[in-house]
C-alpha positions as CSV (number, residue, x, y, z in Angstrom):
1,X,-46.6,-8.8,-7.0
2,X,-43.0,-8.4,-7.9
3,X,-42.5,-5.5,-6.5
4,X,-42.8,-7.3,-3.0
5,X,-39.2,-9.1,-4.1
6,X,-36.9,-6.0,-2.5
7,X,-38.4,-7.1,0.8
8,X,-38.3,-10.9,0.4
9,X,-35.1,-10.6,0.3
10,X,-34.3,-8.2,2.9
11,X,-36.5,-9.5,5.5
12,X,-36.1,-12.8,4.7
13,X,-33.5,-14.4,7.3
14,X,-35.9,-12.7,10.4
15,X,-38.7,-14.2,8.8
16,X,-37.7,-17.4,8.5
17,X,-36.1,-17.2,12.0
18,X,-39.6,-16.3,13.1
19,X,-41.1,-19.5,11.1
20,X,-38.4,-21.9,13.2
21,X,-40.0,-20.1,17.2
22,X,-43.6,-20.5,15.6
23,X,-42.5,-24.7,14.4
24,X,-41.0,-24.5,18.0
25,X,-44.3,-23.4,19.3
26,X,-46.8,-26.2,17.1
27,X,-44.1,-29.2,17.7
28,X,-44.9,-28.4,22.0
29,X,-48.3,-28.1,20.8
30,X,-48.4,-31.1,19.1
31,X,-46.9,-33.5,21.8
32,X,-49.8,-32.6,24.4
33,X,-52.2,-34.8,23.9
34,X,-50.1,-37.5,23.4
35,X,-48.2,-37.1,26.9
36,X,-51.8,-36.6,28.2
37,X,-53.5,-40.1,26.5
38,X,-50.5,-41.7,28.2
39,X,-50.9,-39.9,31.6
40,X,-54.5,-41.5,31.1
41,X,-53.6,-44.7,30.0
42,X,-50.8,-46.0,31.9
43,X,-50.7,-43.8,35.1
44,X,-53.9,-43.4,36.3
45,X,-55.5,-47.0,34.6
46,X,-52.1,-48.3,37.0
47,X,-52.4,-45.9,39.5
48,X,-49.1,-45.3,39.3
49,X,-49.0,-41.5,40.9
50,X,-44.9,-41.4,39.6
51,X,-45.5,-42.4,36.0
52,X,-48.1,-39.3,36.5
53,X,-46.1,-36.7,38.2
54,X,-43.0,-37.9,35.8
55,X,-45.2,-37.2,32.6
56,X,-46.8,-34.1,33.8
57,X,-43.6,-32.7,34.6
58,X,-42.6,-33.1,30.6
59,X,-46.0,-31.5,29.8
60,X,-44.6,-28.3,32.0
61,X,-41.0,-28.2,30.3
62,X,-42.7,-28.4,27.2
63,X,-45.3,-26.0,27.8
64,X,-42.2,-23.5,28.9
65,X,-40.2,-24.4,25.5
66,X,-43.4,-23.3,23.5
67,X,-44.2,-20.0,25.5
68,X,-40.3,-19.8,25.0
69,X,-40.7,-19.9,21.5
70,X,-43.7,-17.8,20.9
71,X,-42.5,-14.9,22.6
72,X,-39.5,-15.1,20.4
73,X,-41.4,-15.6,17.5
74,X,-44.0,-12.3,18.5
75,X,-40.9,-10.5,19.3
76,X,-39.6,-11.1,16.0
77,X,-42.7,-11.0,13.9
78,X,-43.8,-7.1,15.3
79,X,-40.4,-6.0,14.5
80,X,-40.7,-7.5,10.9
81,X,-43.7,-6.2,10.0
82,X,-43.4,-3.0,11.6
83,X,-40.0,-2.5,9.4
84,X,-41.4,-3.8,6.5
85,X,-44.9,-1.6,6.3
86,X,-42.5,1.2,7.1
87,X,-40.4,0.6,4.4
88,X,-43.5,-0.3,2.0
89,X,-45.1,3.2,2.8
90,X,-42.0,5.4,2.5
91,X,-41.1,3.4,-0.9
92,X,-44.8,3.9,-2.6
93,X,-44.7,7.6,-1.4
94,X,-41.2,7.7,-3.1
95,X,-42.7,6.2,-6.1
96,X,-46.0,8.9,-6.2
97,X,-43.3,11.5,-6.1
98,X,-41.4,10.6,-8.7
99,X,-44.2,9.4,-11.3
100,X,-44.9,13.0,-14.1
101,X,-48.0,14.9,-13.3
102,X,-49.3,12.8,-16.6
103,X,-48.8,9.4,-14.9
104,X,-50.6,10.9,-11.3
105,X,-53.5,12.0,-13.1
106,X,-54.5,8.5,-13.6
107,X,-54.9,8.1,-9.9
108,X,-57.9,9.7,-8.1
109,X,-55.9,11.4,-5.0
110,X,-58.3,10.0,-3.0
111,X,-56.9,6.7,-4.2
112,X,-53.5,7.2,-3.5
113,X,-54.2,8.2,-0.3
114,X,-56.1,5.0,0.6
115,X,-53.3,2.7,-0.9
116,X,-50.6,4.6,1.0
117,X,-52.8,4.1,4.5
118,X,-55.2,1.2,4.5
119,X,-53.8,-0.8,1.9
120,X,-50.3,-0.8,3.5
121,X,-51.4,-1.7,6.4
122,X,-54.1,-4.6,5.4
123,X,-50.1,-6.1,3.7
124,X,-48.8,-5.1,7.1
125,X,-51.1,-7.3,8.8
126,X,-51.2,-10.2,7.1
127,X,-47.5,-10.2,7.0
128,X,-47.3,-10.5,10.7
129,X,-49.9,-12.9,10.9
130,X,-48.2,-15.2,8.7
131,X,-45.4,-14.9,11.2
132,X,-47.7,-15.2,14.4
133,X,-50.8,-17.5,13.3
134,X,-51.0,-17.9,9.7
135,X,-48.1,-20.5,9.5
136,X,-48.9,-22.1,12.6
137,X,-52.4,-23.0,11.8
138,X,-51.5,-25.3,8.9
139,X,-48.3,-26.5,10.5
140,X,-50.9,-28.1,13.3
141,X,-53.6,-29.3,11.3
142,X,-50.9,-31.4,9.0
143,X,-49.0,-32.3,12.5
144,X,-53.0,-33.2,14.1
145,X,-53.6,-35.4,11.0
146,X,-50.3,-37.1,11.3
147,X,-50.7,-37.8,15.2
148,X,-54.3,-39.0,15.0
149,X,-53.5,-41.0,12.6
150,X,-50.0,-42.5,14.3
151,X,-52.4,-42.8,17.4
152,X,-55.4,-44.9,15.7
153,X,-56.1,-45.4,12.2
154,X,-59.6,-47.3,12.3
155,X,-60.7,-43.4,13.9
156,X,-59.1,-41.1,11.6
157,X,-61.4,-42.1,8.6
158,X,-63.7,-39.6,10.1
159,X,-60.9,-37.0,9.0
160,X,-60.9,-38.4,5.6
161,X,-64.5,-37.2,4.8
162,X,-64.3,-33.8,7.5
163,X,-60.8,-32.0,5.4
164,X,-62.0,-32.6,2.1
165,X,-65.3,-31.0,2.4
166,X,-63.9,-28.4,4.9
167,X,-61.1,-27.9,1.5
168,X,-63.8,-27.3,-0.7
169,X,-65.3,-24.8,1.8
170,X,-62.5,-22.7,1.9
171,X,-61.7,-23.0,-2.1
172,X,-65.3,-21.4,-2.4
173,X,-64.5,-18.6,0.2
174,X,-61.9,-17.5,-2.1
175,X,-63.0,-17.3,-5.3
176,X,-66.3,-15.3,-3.8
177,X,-64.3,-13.6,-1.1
178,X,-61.8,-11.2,-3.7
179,X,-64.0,-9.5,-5.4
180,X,-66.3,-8.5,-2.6
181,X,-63.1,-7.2,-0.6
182,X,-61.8,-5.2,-3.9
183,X,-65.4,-3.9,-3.7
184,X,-65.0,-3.0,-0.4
185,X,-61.7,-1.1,-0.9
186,X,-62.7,1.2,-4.3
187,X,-66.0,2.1,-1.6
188,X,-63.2,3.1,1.0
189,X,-61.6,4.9,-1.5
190,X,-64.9,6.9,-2.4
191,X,-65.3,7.8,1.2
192,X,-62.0,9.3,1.6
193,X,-62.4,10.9,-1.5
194,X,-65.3,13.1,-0.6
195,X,-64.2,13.9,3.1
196,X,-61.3,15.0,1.2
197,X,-62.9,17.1,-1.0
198,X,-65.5,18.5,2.2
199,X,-62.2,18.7,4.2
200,X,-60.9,21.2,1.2
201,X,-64.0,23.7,0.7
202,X,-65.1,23.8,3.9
203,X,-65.6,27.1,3.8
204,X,-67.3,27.5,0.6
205,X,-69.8,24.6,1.6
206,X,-70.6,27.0,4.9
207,X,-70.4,30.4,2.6
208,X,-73.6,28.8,0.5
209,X,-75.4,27.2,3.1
210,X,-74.7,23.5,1.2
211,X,-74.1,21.4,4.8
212,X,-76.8,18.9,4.3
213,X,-75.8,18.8,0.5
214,X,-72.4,17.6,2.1
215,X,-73.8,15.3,4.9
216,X,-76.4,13.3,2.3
217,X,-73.3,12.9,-0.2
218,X,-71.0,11.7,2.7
219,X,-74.5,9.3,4.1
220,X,-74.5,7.8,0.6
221,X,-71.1,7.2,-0.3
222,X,-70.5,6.0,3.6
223,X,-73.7,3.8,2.9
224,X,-72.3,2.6,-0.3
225,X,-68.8,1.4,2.1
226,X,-71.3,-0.2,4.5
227,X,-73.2,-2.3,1.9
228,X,-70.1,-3.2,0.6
229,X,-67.9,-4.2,4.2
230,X,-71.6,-5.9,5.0
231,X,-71.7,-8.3,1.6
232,X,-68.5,-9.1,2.6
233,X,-68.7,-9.9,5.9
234,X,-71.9,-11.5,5.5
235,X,-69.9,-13.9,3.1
236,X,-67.6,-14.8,6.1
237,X,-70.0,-15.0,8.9
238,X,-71.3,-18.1,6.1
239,X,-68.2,-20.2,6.0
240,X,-66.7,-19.8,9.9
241,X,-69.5,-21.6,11.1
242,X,-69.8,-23.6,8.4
243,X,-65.8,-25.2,9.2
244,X,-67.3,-25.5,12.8
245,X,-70.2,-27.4,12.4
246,X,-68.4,-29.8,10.1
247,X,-65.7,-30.2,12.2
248,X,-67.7,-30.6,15.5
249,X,-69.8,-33.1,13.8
250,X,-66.5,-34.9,13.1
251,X,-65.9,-35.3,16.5
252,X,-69.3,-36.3,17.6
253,X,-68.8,-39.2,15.3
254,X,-64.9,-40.1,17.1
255,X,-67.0,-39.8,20.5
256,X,-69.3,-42.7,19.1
257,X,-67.4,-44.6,17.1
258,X,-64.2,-44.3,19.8
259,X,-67.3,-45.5,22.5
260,X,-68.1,-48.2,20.2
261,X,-64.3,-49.6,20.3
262,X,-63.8,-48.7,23.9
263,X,-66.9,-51.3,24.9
264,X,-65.9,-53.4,22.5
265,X,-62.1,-53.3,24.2
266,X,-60.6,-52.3,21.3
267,X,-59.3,-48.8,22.1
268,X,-58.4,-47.2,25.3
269,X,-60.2,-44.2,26.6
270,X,-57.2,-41.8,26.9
271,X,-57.0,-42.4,22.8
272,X,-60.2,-41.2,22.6
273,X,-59.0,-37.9,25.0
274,X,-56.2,-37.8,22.8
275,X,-57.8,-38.1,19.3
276,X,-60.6,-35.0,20.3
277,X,-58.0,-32.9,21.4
278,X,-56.2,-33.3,18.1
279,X,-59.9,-33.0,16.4
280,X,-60.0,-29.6,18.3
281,X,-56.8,-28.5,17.2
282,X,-57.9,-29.4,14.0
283,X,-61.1,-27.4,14.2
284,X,-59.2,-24.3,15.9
285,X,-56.8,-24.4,12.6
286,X,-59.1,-25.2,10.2
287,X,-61.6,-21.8,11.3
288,X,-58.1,-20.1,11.6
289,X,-56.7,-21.1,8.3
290,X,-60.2,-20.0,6.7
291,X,-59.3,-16.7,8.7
292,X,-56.0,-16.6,6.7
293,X,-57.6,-16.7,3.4
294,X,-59.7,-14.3,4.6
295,X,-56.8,-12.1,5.3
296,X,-55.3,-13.4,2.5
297,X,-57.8,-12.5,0.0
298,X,-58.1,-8.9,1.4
299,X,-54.0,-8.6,1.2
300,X,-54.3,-9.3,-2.2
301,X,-56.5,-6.6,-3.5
302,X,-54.4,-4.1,-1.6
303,X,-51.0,-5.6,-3.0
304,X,-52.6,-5.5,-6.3
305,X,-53.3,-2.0,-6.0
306,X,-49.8,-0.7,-4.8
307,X,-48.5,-2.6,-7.4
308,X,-50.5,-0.7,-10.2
309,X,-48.9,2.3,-8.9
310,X,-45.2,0.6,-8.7
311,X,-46.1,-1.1,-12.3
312,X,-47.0,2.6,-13.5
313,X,-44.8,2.9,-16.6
314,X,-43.7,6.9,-16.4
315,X,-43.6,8.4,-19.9
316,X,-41.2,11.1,-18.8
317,X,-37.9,9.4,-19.0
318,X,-34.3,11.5,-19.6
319,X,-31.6,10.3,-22.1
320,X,-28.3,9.3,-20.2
321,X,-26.6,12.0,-22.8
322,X,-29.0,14.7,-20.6
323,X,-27.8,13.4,-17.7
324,X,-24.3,14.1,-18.2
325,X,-25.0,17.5,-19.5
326,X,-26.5,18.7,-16.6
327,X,-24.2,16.6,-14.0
328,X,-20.9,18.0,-15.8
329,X,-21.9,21.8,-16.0
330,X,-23.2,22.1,-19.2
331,X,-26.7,23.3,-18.3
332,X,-25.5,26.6,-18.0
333,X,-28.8,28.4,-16.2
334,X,-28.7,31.5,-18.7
335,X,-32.6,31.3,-18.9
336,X,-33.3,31.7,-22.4
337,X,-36.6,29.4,-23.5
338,X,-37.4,28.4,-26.8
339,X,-40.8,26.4,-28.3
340,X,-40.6,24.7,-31.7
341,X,-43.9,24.0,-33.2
342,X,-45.3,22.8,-29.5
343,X,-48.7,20.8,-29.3
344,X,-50.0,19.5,-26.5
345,X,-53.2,17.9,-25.2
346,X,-54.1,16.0,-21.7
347,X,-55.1,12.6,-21.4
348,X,-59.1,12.1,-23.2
349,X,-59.6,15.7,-24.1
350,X,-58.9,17.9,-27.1
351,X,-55.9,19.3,-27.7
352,X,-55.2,22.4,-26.0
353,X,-52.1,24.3,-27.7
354,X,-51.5,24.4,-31.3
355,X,-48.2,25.2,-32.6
356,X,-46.5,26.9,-30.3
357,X,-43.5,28.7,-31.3
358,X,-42.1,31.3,-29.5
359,X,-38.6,32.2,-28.3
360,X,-37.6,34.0,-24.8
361,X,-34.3,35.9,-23.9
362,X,-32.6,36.1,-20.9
363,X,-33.2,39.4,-19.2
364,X,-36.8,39.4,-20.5
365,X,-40.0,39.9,-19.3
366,X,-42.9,38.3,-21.3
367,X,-46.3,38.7,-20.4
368,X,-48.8,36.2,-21.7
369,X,-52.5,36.9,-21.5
370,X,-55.8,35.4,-22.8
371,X,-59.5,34.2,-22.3
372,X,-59.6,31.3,-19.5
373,X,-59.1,27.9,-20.6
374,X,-56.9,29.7,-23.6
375,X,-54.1,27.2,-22.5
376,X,-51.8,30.0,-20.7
377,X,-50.7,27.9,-17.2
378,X,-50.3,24.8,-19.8
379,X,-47.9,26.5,-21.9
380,X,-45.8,27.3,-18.8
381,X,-46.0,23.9,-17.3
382,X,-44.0,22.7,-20.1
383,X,-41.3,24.5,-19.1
384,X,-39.9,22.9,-15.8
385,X,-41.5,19.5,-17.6
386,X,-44.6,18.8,-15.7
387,X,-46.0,17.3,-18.8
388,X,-44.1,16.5,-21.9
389,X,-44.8,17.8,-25.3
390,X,-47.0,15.8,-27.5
391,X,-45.5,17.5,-30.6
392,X,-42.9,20.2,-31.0
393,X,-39.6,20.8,-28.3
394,X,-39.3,23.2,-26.0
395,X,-36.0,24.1,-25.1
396,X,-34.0,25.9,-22.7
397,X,-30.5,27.0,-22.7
398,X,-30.3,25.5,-26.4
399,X,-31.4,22.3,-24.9
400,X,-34.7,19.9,-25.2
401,X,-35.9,20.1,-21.4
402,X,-36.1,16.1,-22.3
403,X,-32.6,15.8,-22.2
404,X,-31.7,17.6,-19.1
405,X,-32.0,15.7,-15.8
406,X,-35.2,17.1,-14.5
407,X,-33.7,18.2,-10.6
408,X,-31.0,20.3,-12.7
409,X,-33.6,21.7,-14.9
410,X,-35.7,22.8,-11.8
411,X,-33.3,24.3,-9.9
412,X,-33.0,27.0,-12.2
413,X,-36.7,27.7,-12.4
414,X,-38.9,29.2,-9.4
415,X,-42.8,29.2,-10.1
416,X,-45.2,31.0,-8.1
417,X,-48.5,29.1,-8.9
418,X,-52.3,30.5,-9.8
419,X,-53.2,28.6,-6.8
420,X,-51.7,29.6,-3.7
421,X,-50.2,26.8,-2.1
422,X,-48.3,27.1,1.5
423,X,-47.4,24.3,4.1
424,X,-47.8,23.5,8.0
425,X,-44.6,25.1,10.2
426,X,-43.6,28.4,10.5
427,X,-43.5,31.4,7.8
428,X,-39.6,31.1,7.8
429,X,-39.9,27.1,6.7
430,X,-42.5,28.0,4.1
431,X,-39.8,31.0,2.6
432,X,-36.9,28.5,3.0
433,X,-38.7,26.1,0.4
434,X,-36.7,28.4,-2.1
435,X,-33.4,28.4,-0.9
436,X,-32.5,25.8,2.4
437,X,-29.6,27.8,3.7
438,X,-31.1,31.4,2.9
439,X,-30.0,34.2,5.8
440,X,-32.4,36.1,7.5
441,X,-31.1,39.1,5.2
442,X,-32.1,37.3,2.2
443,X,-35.5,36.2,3.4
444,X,-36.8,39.6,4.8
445,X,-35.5,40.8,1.3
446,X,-37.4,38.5,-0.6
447,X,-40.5,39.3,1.8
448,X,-40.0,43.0,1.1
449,X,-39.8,42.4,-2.7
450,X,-43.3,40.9,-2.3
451,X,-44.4,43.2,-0.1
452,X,-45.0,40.9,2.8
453,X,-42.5,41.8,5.0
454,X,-44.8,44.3,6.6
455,X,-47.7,42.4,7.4
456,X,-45.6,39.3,8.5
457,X,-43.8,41.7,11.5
458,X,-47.4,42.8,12.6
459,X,-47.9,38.5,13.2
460,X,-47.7,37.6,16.8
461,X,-44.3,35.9,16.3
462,X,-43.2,37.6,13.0
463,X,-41.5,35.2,10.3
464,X,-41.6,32.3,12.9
465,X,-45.4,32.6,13.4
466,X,-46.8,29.3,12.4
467,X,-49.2,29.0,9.6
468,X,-52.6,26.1,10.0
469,X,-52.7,23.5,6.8
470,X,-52.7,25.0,3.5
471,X,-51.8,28.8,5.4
472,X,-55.6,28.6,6.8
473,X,-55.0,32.2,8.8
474,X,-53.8,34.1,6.2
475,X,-55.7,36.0,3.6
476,X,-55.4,35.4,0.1
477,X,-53.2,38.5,-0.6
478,X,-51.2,37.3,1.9
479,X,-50.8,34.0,0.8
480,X,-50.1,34.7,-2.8
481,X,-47.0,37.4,-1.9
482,X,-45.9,34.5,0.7
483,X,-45.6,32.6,-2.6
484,X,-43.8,35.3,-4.5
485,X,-41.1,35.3,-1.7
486,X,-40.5,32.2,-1.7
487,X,-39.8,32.1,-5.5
488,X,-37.8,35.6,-5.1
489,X,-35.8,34.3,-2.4
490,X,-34.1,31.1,-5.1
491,X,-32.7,33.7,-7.3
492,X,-33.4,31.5,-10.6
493,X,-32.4,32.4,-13.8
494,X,-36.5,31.7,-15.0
495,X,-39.2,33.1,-12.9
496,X,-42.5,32.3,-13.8
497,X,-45.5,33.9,-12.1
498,X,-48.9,32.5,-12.9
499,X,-51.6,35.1,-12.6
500,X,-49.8,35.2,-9.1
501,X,-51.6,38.8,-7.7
502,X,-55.1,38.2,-8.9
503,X,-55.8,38.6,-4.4
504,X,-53.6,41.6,-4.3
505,X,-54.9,45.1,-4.9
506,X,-54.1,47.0,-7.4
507,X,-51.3,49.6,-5.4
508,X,-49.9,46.6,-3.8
509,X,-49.3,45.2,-7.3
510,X,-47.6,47.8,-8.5
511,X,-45.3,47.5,-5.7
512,X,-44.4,44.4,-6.3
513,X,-44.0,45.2,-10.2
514,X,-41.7,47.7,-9.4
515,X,-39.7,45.5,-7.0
516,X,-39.8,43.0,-9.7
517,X,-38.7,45.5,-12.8
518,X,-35.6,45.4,-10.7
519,X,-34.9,42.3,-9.3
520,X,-35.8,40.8,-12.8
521,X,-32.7,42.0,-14.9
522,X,-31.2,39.0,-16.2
523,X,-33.5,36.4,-15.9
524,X,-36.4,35.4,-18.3
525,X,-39.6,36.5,-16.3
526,X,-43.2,35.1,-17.3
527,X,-46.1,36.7,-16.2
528,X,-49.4,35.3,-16.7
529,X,-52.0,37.4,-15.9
530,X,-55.7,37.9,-16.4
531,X,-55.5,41.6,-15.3
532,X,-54.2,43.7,-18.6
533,X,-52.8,46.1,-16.0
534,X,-50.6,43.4,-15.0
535,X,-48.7,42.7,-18.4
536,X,-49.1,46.3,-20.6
537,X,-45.2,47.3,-19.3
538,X,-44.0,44.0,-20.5
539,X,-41.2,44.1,-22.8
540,X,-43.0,41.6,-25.1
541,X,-46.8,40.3,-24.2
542,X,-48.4,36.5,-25.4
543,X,-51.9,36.6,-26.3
544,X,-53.4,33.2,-26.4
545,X,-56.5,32.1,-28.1
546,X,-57.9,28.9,-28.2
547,X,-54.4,27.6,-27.6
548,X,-52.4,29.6,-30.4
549,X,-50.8,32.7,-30.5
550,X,-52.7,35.1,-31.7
551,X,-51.0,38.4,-30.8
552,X,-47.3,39.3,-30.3
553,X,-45.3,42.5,-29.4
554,X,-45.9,46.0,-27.1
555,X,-49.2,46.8,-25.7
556,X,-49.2,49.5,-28.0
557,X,-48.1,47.4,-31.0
558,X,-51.2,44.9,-30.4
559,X,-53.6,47.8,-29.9
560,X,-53.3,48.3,-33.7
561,X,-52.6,44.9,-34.7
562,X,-54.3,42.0,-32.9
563,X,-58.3,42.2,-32.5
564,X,-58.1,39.4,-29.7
565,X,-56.2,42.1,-27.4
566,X,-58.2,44.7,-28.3
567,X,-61.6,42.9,-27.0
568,X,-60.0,42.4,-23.8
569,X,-58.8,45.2,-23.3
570,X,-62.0,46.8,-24.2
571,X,-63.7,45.1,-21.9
572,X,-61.6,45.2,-19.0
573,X,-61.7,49.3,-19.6
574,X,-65.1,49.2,-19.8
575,X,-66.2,47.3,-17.0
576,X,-63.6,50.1,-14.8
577,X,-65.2,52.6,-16.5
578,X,-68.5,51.5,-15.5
579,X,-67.1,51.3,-11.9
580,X,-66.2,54.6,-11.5
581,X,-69.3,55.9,-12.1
């Protein structure tokens, strides 16, 4: 839990002044049956109508100093906890951007989701009941004990046998309680994660008719978070009545002993008054403080699962020596890339590149092509240091990537991924993720470098026309030249284009290669491509096999000397061949 100290301390002082209006509250609480046994007592046993009006005039005043304080104390407590889950939220989503693409992978998205949403806000709540109810509760149960006591001793033996055993009632509600609610939030986290996934391929669930797949996978998991919420319920619907019936037994045995002593003239009837109200407000805490550790206990698992993700130790860390480099100027952004003897592998699998050593100049183009699964995107990802290298450095500018501050290092890269991915807003704010204070001249020039300028005038609103989640109403073409303008439009000294046109036909592509063969003189340009159309003008092309480099040079170079190229490339041919028939 330490990484709740930060917000001890800042919202400490408002806490605390929330604690003194809720000890304002319980203290008026408190003194009401006490002014009431003596109301009892002395002015009606006298019938002395002043003492009565004078005493139920201080019940008033202090019933106004309490709802006094507890409107304080709820103005104080929302704005606390309000601030504090805000700050909690935006903090832990600070801390999932920051954490490597190695560190995030050993969260299920779904998961992270659930702890930035529910599990916030179960921390939320019970923060602001602890300012509201939570305190309050024990504050009058100890001040009930005390007064009953003060007020007749003989009686409050019957308290002696009721708080121990309601004690043990609530010790037993907690140790059973935590891992039933920890249950209850991995089963949230399963629902979310397959309406996620649903909410994602929607349309290839409806393209091959798998709806009921879809609805009996949701029924289970959703059945699975039912079971669980129920066993956990169940648990509390136990122990609430439980504290009530001992409790109200409690009193039934004041109410006889208390009418015992009364007949026997040893007590007064408006003690008796007196010491069941206090047994109430007794009861009323005890069922609430059971309530707290309710709360309590489901707090807990959610705190214990933001903290995993605050505790998350990221391996990707940057020398202070980098830092300086790239603060002071010294990154100089030429775009030459180098890999020394690289090896890599992802967490619990094999390793999928071997070796890796290859060197890139600025002004080239590379193209790097192979089987799937050959290790080609992983090979790039290295570069702006998504993942680390388990063996090996790669370098850039004459510098390990590990020792350049990684903002610095990224700013001179643009990447236009295999996967199309485009944002809610307008098609300007998706362009503008390149460069923030592009012109308009230098986004349509982008847009006509990826040939997209055309068919984003022919949208109802042109380059303001806004675009669903994830680009929903465009095409695939569409959304994969969208991409390539916005990595045109940063004017990087690396460009790296990951099997980028595999939606664009074939004249299009060309196009955009030949917009590319000009905007691309002096950068290092990577093409990945699964098309051996899309690399054979390549100054130099990659072929990858099984995660090594099996093939380097010209097309026409590899045609002789690598047989790796030679299948593909007969294949490819073939199957076009084939086509035209």
């Amino acid at each position: 839990m330490s990484f709740l100290k930060p917000y001890f301390r800042q919202f400490g002082k408002p806490f605390a002044a929330a604690i003194l209006f809720l000890m304002l509250e319980a203290l008026c609480d408190l003194m009401q049956p006490t002014l009431m046994s003596r109301i009892i007592d002395v002015g009606v046993a006298n019938r002395n109508l002043d003492y009565v009006f004078r005493f139920g005039g201080y019940m008033l005043l202090i019933t106004a100093i309490g709802a006094a304080g507890a409107t304080m104390r709820n103005i104080i407590s929302s704005h606390v906890s309000l601030n504090f889950g805000t700050r909690l939220r935006s903090d832990l989503f600070r801390r999932i951007q920051t954490l490597s693409f190695d560190s995030i992978d050993k969260f299920d998205r779904a998961s992270l989701v659930t702890r930035l949403t529910n599990d916030v806000t179960q921390i939320q709540n019970f923060t602001n009941g602890l300012m509201r109810i939570f305190v309050k509760a024990p504050l009058i149960c100890i001040g009930s004990l005390i007064m009953a006591i003060r007020l007749n001793p003989p009686l409050s033996l019957v308290l002696a046998v009721v708080i121990p055993f309601v004690a043990l009632l609530i010790v037993i509600n907690m140790r059973i309680g935590f891992p039933l609610f920890a249950g209850v939030q991995r089963a949230l986290d399963r629902v979310n994660g397959v309406s996620r996934e649903y909410l994602s391929g929607v349309r290839v669930v409806k393209a091959f008719n798998r709806v009921d797949y879809e609805t009996d996978k949701f029924g289970m998991v959703n059945d699975s978070y039912q079971e669980a919420s129920t066993r956990a319920m169940r648990l509390m619907s136990i122990f609430s009545p439980s504290i009530m019936l001992t409790v109200n037994l409690g009193i039934t045995a004041v109410i006889w002993i208390g009418g015992v002593r009364v007949d026997g003239g040893h007590m007064q009837v408006g003690h008796i008054i007196a010491f069941i109200n206090y047994m109430t407000q007794i009861l009323f805490s005890l069922l609430m403080i059971s309530s707290v550790f309710t709360m309590f206990v489901r707090a807990k698992a959610s705190a214990e699962r933001i903290g995993e993700v605050f505790a998350e130790k990221d391996s990707m860390t940057v020398s202070d020596g980098g830092q300086q480099k790239a603060v002071s100027g010294q990154f100089g952004g030429k775009g030459s890339i180098a890999f020394k003897g690289v090896s890599f592998s992802y967490a619990d699998s094999d390793t999928v590149l071997r070796d890796i050593t290859l060197d890139c100049q600025p002004g080239e183009t590379i193209g790097i092509i192979g089987s799937t699964g050959s290790g080609k995107s992983t090979l790039v990802n290295l570069i702006p240091r998504f993942y680390d290298a388990a063996s090996g450095t790669v370098e850039v500018d004459g510098q390990d990537v590990r020792n350049i501050e990684l903002k610095s290092l990224r700013e001179q890269i643009a990447i236009v991924p295999q996967k199309a991915v485009l944002f809610s807003g307008t098609i300007r704010e998706n362009l503008l993720w390149g460069k923030e204070n592009a012109s308009h001249e230098e986004v349509e020039l982008a847009a006509r470098m990826a040939q997209a300028h055309d068919f984003i005038m022919d949208c109802p609103e042109g380059y303001d026309t806004l675009l669903g989640q994830g680009g929903v109403n465009l095409s695939g073409g569409q959304k994969q030249r969208v991409s390539i303008a916005r990595a045109l439009i940063r004017q990087p000294s690396i460009l790296i284009l990951d099997d980028c046109t595999s939606a664009v036909d074939t004249s299009t592509e060309s196009r955009i290669k030949e917009a590319l063969r000009e905007y691309a003189q002096g950068l290092t340009c990577i093409l990945i491509a699964q098309r051996m159309s899309s690399v054979m003008d390549a100054d130099r092309i990659i072929v990858l096999d099984n995660g090594q480099i099996v093939g380097s040079g010209r097309h026409e170079e590899l045609m002789i000397s690598c047989s790796a190229y030679q299948e593909i490339y007969r294949s490819q041919t073939g199957k076009e061949a084939r086509a035209n028939v």
